[in-house]
C-alpha positions in Angstrom: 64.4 -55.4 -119.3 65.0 -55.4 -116.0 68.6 -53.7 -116.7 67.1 -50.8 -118.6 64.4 -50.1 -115.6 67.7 -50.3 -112.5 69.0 -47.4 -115.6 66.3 -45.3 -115.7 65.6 -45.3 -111.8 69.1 -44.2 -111.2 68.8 -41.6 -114.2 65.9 -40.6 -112.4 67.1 -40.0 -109.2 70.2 -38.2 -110.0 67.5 -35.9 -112.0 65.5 -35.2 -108.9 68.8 -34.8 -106.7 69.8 -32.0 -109.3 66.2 -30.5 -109.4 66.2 -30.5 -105.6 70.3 -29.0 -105.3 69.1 -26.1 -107.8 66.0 -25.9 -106.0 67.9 -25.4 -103.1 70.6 -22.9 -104.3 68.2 -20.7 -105.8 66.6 -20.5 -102.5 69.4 -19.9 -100.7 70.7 -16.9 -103.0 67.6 -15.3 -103.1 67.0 -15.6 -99.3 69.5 -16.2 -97.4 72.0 -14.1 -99.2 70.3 -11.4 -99.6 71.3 -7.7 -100.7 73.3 -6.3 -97.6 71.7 -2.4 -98.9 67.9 -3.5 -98.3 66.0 -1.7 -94.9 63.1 -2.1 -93.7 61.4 0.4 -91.5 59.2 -1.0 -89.1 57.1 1.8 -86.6 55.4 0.6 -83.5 52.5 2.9 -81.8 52.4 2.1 -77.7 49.4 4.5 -77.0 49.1 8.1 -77.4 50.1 11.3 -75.8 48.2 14.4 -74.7 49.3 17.7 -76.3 52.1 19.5 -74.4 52.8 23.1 -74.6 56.1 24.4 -73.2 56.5 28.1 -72.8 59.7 29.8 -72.2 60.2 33.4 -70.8 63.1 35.5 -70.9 63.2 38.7 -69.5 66.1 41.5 -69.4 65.1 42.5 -65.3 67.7 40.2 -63.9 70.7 41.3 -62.1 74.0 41.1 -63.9 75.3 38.8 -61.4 72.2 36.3 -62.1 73.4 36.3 -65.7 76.5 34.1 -65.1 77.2 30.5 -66.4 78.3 28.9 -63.4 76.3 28.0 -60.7 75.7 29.2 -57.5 78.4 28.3 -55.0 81.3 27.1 -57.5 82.4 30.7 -58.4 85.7 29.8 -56.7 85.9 26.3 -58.5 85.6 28.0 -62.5 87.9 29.0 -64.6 88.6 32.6 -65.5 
C-alpha cells in the first residue's frame, strides 16, 4: 500500500506543478504581454484658471516704414 500512496503523491504534485505553470502562463500572456495598440488616457486637474481675454488691434495709421519685418536697428544686417 505504501507504494501506491509514494505514486499518487508524486502524480499529485506533478498535477499541481502543471496547474501552477498554466496558471502562471495564462497570467503572464494576459498581463505581461499585453496588446502593444492599447492607450490609456489619464488627465490630471492642478487647480483652475481665471478667464483671460486677449484683444488684438490692428490699425492701417502706421507709417510705411513701421510696417517692415525686421527690426529696428538690423536694417543693414537683412537680406534684400
Amino acid at each position: 500500500m505504501k507504494k501506491r500512496n509514494k505514486k499518487l503523491t508524486v502524480a499529485l504534485l506533478a498535477l499541481l506543478g502543471l496547474v501552477s505553470a498554466g496558471g502562471t502562463f495564462a497570467y503572464w500572456q494576459g498581463q505581461v504581454l499585453a496588446p502593444a495598440d492599447v492607450s490609456e488616457t489619464v488627465s490630471i486637474n492642478i487647480g483652475t484658471a481665471k478667464d483671460v481675454t486677449t484683444v488684438l488691434n490692428v490699425t492701417e495709421t502706421l507709417a510705411a516704414e513701421a510696417k517692415k519685418l525686421v527690426p529696428a536697428g538690423q536694417v543693414n544686417n537683412s537680406v534684400g
